[in-house]
C-alpha positions in Angstrom: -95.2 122.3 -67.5 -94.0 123.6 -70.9 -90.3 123.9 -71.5 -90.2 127.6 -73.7 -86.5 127.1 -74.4 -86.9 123.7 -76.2 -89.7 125.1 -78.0 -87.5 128.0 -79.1 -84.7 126.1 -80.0 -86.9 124.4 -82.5 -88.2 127.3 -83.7 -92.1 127.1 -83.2 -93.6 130.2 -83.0 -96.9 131.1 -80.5 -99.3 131.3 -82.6 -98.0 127.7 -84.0 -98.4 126.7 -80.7 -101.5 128.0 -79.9 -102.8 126.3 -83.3 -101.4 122.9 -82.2 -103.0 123.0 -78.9 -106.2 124.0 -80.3 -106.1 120.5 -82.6 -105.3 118.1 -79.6 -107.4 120.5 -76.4 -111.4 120.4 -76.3 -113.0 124.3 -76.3 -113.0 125.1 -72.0 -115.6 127.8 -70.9 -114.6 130.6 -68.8 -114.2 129.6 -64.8 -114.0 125.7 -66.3 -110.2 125.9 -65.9 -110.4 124.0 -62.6 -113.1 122.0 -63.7 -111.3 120.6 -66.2 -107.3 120.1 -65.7 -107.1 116.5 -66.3 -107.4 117.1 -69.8 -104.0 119.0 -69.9 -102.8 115.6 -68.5 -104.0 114.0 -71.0 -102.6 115.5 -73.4 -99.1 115.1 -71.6 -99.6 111.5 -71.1 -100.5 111.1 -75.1 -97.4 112.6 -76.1 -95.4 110.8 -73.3 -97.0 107.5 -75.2 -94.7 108.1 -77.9 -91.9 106.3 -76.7 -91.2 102.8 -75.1 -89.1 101.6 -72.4 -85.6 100.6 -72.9 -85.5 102.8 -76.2 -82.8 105.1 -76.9 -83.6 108.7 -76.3 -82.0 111.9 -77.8 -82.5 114.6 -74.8 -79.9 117.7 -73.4 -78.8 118.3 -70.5 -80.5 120.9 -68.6 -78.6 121.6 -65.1 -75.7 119.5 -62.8 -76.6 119.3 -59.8 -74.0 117.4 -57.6 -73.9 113.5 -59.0 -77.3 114.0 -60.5 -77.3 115.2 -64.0 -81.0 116.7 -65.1 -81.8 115.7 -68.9 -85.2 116.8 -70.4 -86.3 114.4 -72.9 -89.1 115.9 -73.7 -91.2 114.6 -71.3 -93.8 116.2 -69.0 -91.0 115.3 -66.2 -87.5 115.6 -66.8 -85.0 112.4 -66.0 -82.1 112.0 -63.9 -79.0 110.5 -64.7 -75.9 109.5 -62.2 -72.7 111.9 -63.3 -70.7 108.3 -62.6 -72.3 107.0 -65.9 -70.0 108.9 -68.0 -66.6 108.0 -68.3 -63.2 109.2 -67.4 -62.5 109.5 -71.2 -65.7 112.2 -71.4 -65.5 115.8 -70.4 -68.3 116.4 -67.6 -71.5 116.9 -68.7 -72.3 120.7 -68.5 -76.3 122.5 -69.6 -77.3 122.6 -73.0 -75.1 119.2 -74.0 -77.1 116.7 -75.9 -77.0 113.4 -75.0 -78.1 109.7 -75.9 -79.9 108.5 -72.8 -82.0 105.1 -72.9 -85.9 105.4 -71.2 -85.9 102.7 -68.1 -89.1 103.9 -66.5 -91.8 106.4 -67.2 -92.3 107.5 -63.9 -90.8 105.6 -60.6 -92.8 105.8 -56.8 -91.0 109.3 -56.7 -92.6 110.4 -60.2 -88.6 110.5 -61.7 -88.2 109.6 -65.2 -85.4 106.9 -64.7 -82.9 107.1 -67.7 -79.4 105.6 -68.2 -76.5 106.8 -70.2 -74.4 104.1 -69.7 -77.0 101.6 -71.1 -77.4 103.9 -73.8 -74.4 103.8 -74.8 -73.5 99.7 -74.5 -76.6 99.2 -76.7 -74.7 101.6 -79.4 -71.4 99.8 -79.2 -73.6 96.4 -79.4 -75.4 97.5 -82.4 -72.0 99.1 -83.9 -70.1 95.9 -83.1 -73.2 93.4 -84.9 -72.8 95.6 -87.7 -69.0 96.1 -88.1 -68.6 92.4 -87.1 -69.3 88.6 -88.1 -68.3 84.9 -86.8 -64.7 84.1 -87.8 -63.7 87.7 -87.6 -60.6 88.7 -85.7 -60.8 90.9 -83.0 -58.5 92.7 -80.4 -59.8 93.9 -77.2 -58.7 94.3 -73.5 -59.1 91.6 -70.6 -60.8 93.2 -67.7 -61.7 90.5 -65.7 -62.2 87.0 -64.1 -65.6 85.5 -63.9 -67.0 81.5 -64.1 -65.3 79.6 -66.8 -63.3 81.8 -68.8 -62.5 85.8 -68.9 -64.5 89.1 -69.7 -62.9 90.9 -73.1 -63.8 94.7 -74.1 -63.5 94.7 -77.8 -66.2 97.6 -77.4 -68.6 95.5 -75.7 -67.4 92.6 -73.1 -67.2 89.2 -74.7 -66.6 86.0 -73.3 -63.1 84.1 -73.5 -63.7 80.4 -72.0 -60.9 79.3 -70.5 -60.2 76.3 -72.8 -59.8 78.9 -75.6 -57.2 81.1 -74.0 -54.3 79.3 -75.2 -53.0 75.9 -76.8 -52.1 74.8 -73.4 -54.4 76.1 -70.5 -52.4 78.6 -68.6 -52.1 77.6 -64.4 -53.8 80.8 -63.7 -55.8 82.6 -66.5 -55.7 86.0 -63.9 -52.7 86.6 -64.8 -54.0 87.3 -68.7 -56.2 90.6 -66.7 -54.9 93.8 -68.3 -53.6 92.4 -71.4 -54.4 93.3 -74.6 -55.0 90.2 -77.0 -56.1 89.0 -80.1 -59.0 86.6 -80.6 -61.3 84.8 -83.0 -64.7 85.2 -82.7 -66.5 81.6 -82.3 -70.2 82.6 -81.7 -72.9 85.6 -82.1 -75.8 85.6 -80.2 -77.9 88.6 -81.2 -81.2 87.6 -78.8 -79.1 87.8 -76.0 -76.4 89.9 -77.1 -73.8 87.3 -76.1 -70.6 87.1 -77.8 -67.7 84.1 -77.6 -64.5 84.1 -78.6 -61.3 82.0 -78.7 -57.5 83.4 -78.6 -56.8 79.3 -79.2 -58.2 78.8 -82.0 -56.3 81.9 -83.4 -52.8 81.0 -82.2 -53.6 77.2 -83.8 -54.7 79.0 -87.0 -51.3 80.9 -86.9 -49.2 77.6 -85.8 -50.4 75.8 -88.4 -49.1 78.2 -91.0 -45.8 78.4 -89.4 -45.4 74.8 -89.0 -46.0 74.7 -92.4 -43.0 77.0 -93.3 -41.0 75.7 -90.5 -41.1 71.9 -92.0 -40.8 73.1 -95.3 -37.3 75.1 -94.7 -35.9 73.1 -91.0 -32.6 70.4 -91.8 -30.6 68.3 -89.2 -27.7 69.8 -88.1 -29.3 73.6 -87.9 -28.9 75.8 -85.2 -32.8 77.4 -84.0 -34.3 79.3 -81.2 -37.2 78.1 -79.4 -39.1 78.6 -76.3 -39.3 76.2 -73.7 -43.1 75.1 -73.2 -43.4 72.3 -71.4 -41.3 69.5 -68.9 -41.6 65.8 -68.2 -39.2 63.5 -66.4 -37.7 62.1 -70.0 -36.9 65.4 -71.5 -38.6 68.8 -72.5 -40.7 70.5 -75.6 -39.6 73.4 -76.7 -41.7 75.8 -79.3 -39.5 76.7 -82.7 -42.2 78.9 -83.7 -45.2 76.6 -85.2 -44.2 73.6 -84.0 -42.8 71.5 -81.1 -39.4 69.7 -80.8 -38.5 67.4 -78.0 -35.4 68.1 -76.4 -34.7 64.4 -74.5 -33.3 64.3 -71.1 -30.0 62.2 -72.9 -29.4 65.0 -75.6 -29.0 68.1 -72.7 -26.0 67.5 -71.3 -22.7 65.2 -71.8 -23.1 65.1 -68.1 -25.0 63.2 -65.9 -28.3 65.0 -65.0 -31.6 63.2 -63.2 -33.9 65.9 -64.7 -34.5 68.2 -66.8 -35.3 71.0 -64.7 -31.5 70.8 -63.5 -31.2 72.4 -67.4 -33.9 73.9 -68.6 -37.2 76.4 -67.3 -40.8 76.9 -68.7 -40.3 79.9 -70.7 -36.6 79.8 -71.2 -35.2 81.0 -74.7 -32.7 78.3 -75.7 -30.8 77.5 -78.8 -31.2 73.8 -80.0 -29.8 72.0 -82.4 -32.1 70.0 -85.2 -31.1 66.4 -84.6 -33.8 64.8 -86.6 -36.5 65.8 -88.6 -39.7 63.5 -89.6 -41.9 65.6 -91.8 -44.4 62.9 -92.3 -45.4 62.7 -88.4 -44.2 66.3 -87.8 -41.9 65.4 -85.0 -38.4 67.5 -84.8 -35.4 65.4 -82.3 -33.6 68.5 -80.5 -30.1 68.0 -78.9 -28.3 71.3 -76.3 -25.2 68.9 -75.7 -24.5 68.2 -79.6 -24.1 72.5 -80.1 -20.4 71.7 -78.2 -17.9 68.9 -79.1 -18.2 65.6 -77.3 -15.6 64.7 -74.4 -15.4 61.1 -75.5 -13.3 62.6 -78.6 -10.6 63.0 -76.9 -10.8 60.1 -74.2 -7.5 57.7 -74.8 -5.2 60.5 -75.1 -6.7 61.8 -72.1 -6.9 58.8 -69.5 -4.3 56.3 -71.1 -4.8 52.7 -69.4 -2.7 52.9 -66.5 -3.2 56.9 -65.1 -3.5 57.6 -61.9 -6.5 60.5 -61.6 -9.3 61.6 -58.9 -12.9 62.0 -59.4 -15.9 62.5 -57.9 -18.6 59.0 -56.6 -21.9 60.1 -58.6 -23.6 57.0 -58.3 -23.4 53.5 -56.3 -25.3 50.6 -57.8 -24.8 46.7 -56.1 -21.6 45.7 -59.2 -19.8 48.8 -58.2 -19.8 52.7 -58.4 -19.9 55.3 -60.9 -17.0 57.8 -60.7 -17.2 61.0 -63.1 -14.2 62.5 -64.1 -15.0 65.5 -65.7 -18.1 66.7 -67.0 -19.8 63.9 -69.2 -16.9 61.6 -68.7 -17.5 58.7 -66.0 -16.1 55.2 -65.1 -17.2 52.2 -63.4 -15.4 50.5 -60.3 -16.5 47.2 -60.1 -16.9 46.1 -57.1 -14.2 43.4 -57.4 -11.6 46.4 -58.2 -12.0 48.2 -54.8 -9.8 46.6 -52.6 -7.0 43.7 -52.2 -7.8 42.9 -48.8 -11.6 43.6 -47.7 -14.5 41.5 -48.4 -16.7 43.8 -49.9 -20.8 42.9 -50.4 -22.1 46.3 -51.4 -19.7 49.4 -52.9 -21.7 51.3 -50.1 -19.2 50.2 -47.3 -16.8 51.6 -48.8 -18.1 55.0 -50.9 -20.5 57.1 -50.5 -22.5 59.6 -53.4 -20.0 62.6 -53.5 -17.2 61.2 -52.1 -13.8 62.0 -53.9 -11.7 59.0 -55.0 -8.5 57.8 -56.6 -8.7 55.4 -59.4 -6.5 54.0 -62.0 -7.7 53.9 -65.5 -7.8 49.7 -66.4 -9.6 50.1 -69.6 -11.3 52.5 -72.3 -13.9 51.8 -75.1 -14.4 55.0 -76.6 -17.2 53.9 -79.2 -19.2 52.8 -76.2 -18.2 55.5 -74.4 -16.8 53.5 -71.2 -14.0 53.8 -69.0 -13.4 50.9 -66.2 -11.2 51.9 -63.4 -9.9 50.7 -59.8 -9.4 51.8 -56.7 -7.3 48.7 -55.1 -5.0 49.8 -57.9 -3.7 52.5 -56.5 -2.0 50.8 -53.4 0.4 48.1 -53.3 -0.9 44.3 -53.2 -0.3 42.1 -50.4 0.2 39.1 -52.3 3.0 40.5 -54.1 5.0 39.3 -50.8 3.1 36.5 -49.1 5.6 34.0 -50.6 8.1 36.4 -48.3 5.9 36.8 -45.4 4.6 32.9 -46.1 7.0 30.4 -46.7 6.0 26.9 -46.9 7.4 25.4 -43.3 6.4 28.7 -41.7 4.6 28.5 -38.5 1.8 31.3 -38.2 -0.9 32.7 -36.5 -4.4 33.2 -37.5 -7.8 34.1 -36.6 -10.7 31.4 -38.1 -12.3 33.4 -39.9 -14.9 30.8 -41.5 -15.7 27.2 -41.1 -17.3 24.9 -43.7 -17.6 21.1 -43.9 -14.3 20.7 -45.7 -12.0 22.4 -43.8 -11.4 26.3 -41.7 -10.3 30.0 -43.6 -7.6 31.3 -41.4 -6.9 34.9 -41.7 -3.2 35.9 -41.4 -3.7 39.1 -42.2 -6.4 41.6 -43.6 -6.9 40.2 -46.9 -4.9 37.5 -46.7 -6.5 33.9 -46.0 -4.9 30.3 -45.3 -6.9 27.1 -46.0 -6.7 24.5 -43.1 -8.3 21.3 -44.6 -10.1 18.9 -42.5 -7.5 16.4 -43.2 -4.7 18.5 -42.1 -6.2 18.9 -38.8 -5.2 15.4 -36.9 -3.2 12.6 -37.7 -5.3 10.2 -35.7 -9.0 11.6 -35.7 -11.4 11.5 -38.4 -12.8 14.8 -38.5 -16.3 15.7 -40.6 -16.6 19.1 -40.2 -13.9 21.8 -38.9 -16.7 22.7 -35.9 -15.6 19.6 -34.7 -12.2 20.7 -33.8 -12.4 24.9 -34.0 -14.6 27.8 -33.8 -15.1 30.8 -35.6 -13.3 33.5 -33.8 -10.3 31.4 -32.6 -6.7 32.2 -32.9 -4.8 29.1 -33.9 -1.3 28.4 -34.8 -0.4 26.5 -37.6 2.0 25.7 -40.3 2.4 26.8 -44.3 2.0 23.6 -46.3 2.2 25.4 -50.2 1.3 29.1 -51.6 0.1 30.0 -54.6 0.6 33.7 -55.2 -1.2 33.3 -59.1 -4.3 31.8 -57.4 -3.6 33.7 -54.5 -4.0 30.6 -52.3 -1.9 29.4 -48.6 -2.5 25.7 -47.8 -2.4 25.3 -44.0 -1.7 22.6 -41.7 -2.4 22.1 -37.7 -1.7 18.6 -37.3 1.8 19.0 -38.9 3.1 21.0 -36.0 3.9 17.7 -34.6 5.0 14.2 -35.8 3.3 11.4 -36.9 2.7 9.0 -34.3 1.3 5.9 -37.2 5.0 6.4 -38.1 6.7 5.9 -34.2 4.3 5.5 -31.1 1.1 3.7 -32.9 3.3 1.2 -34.2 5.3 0.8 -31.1 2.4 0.8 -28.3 0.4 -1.2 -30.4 2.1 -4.4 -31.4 0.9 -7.4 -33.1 -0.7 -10.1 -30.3 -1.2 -7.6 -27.4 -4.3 -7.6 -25.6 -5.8 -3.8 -25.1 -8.8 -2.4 -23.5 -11.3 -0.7 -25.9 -14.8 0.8 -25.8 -17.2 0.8 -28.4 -18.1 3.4 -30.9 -20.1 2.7 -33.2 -21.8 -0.4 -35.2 -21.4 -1.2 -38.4 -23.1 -4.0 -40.9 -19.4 -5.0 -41.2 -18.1 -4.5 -37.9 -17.5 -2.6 -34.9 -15.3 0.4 -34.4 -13.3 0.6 -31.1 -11.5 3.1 -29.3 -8.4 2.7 -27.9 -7.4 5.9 -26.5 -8.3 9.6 -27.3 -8.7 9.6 -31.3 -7.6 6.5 -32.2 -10.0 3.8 -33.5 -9.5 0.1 -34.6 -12.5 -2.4 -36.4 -13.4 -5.4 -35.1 -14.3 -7.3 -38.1 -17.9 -8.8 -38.2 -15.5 -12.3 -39.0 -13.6 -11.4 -35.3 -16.4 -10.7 -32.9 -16.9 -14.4 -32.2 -16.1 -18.0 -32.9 -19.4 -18.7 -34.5 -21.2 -17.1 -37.7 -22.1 -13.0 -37.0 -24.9 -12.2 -39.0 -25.8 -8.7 -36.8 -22.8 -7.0 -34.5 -25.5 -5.6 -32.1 -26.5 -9.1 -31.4 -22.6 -9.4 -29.9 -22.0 -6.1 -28.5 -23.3 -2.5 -27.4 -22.1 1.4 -28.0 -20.1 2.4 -25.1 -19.3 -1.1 -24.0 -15.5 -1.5 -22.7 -14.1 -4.7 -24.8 -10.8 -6.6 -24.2 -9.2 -6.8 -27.9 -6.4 -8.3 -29.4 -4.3 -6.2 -32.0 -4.4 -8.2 -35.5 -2.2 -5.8 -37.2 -1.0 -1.9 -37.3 -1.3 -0.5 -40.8 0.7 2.8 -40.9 0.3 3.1 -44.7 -3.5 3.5 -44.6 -3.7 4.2 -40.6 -5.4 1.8 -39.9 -5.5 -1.1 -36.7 -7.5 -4.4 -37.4 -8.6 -6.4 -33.8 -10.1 -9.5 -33.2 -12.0 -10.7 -29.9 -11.0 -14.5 -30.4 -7.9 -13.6 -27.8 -6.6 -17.5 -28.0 -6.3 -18.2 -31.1 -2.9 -17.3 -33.1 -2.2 -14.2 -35.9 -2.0 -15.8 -38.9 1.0 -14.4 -40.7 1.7 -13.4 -44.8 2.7 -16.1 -46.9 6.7 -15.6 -47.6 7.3 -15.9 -51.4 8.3 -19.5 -51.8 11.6 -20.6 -52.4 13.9 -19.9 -55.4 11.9 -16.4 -55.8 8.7 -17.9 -55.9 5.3 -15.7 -55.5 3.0 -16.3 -52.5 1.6 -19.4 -53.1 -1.8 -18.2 -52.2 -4.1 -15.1 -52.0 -5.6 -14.1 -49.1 -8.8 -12.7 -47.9 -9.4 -8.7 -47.3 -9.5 -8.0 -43.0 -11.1 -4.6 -42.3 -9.5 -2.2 -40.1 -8.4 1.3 -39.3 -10.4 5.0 -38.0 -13.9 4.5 -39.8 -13.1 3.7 -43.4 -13.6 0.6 -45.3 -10.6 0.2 -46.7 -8.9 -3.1 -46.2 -6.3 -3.6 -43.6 -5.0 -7.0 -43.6 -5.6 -10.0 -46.1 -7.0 -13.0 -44.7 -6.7 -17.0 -46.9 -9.2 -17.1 -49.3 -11.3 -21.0 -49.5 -9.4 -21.8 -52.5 -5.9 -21.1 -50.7 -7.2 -22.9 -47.8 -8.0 -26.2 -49.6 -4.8 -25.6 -51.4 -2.7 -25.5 -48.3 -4.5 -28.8 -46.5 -3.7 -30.5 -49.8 -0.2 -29.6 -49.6 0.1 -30.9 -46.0 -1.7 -34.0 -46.9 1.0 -34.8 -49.5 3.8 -34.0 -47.1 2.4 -36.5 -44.7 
């Protein structure tokens, strides 16, 4: 099939036509027209030889017929083309337009020459790009979409943006870059497989640089800048001043107390900073947001004089006390000793909570460390301002044992206000080693004030002073001299026995009394628990002490008088043991020397 019109519009003539066929066509006898058709073919399929696959094509378009667009190329078939392959930007394709169209397949099962316009026209833009365009060069293109590893760029022709090289920091989702319009560097050409990467990174660094450069050059401490806010850790944040990064530390927000910096600052927030410190050599620039207003410690002592009574708010508890902010960037410490006159505190937490309101008094201020110590017991009256009114010493009280220890018993009188009943002011007879022995905790006791001191906040107690002393009336009376009492035994010493006589009252049977021969071991003599008859030696009411003696016949020995005409005792005498436990002498016994001393006297008298 011969196409007239194209031949026309190029102007061949017939006869030229005829003349050109003539060249190329074998001389055909009349009625061999049947005979010989294939050589027509032939002739087609030379001239159809003339151009390869995937080349680029001039041809015009002869009819549209629905989505299919019929373009003549020249061929002995025409091609087909979708209407879809050109653009929204292009007017419809209408007869007689020419068009670029590239030559995918000769003929197809159907005998359709397949062409493509859009391919066609991406191998145009490629070439145009390769030419117009070199490694290093900056180009500016459109994102259209997501694929493996990076993002798809139209700069003409789609180009690949990795997604390490989208920014200096990766992004959290490079999707949302899909429909921007952005500037990049191209990294890499590949012509054989018309590949192209490039890197909106390594731009923005290239930029940065140049910045940072005039940034450092002009920048001084004490400036006021703008910067973005790029990135957040726990200590602090780094904001972007154009080029270069500052860190804004957690410390250098807020004169307040914050626990981090997202209480302050967001990714992406414009903030005004000030230039704290500037180290050109290692390019590091100290922000501060807190230094752009005046400190609150400035004004501090005239503020909260020692002594004012104010309210603030518990912002932190630690185990020495708790943190009590008084205004923004302005907070004290109660110690935990300051919280109260009365109750025994072992963690601030029984007492306040985070967020409680409080009122303290102001004990203390160091404004160049920037702390304030207050109280809380301070602001009520103490109780030991009038326990020498409440206490006085021959008072008799009532307490509650609040704690007992091996040298005596705590006695709380009040909330607060504790008495000290010593083991030795328990009984006047028994010897008492711990105050379990007599008391337990819990008890309510009565008992009476021996001494306060209101300086050392101290009460001295006394149980066995609620009544008298019986070493000093009934010991001494019951227990004379030369009387025979019963006694049981106690407890065995390498020095004697211990004997009781009745309920807390104890005398020692010297090792020298238990019999009329030598002693060398008392548990040879006698047993614990074994009832005795004794004789009383001698009552001791100085050191409360009774001294007894088994050897029931024989006579007590008394004190030498001083000898006549004021004369000292003639003679010393031994140490006898004696009393509740100790070891403590009791009576004094002739020594050898007086002895001999005294049977040479009598042997000179006779």
């Amino acid at each position: 099939m011969v196409d007239r019109n194209l031949i026309r519009e190029f102007g061949v003539s017939d006869e030229d036509l005829d003349a050109a066929f003539a060249e190329v066509m074998p001389e055909v006898e009349a009625g061999e027209e049947e005979e010989n058709d294939w050589v027509l073919d032939d002739v087609y399929a030379s001239v159809s030889c003339a151009y390869d696959v995937n080349q680029i094509i001039d041809g015009v378009v002869l009819s549209v017929d629905g989505e299919e667009v019929l373009v003549d190329i020249g061929f002995k078939s025409e091609g087909v083309v979708h209407i879809d392959e050109w653009s929204e930007e292009e007017e419809p394709p209408k007869a007689g337009d020419k068009v670029q169209v590239l030559l995918e397949e000769v003929e197809d099962e159907f005998g359709l020459t397949m062409l493509s316009k859009r391919k066609a026209d991406r191998i145009r833009e490629w070439e145009k790009v390769i030419a117009t365009h070199a490694e290093g060069d900056v180009v500016s293109g459109t994102v259209v979409r997501k694929i493996k590893g990076g993002l798809l760029i139209n700069i003409g022709v789609n180009v690949f943006l990795p997604a390490s090289q989208v920014d200096i920091r990766r992004p959290s989702d490079i999707a949302n870059y899909i429909g921007r319009t952005i500037e990049c560097v191209i990294l890499k050409i590949d012509e054989a497989r018309r590949n192209i990467v490039v890197s909106r990174r390594k731009l923005i660094e290239e930029k940065r640089e140049k910045l940072k450069q005039d940034l450092l050059s002009k920048i001084e401490e004490g400036q006021i800048v703008k910067g973005v806010v790029k990135n957040i850790a726990d200590f602090g944040a780094f904001v972007d001043l154009g080029g270069i990064d500052g860190l804004l530390h957690i410390t250098d927000m807020s004169w307040g107390r914050i626990n981090h910096p997202t209480e302050i600052v967001k990714i992406d927030d414009e903030i005004e900073v000030m230039i704290l410190s500037v180290d050109r050599e290692k390019e590091k620039i100290a922000l501060g947001l807190k230094q752009k207003t005046p400190s609150p410690w400035e004004l501090v002592e005239s503020k909260y004089p020692v002594g004012t009574k104010v309210t603030g708010t518990v912002v932190n508890v630690m185990s020495y006390g708790a943190f009590v902010k008084l205004e923004d960037g302005i907070e004290g410490l109660v110690h935990i000793s300051e919280m109260s006159w009365t109750k025994r505190i072992n963690h601030p937490s029984e007492l306040v909570n985070i967020g409680d309101e409080v009122e303290v008094v102001v004990l203390g201020v160091n404004k160049d460390k920037q702390e304030i110590s207050l109280g809380m017991k301070q602001t009520q009256s103490n109780p030991w301002d009038e326990v020498t009114k409440k206490y006085p010493e021959g008072a008799r009280v009532k307490g509650t044992v609040r704690n007992l220890t091996n040298y005596g018993a705590f006695i709380e009188l009040e909330e607060g206000v504790d008495g000290l009943l010593h083991v030795s002011d328990m009984s006047w007879t028994r010897k008492i080693s711990h105050a379990s022995e007599v008391m337990k905790k819990g008890d309510e006791i009565e008992c009476l004030v021996i001494s306060v001191d209101e300086e050392r906040k101290r009460i001295a107690l006394g149980l066995k002073q609620l009544s008298s002393d019986p070493w000093e009336t009934d010991i001494p009376q019951k227990y004379q001299p030369g009387a025979i009492v019963q006694g049981v035994v106690t407890k065995i010493t390498n020095f004697g026995v211990f004997v009781e006589l009745e309920d807390e009252l104890e005398g020692l049977l010297h090792i020298s009394e238990l019999a009329d021969h030598k002693v060398e071991n008392p548990e040879d003599i006698v047993k614990v628990g074994e009832t005795l008859d004794v004789k009383i030696l001698r009552v001791d009411t100085e050191d409360r002490k009774i001294g007894l003696s088994r050897k029931l016949e024989e006579p007590i020995e008394e004190e030498a008088e001083a000898g006549e005409g004021g004369e000292a005792p003639a003679t010393p005498r031994k140490e006898l043991m004696g009393g509740t436990g100790g070891d403590a002498p009791l009576f004094t016994m002739p020594s050898e020397s007086a002895e001999a001393a005294s049977n040479d006297t009598d042997s000179s008298e006779e």
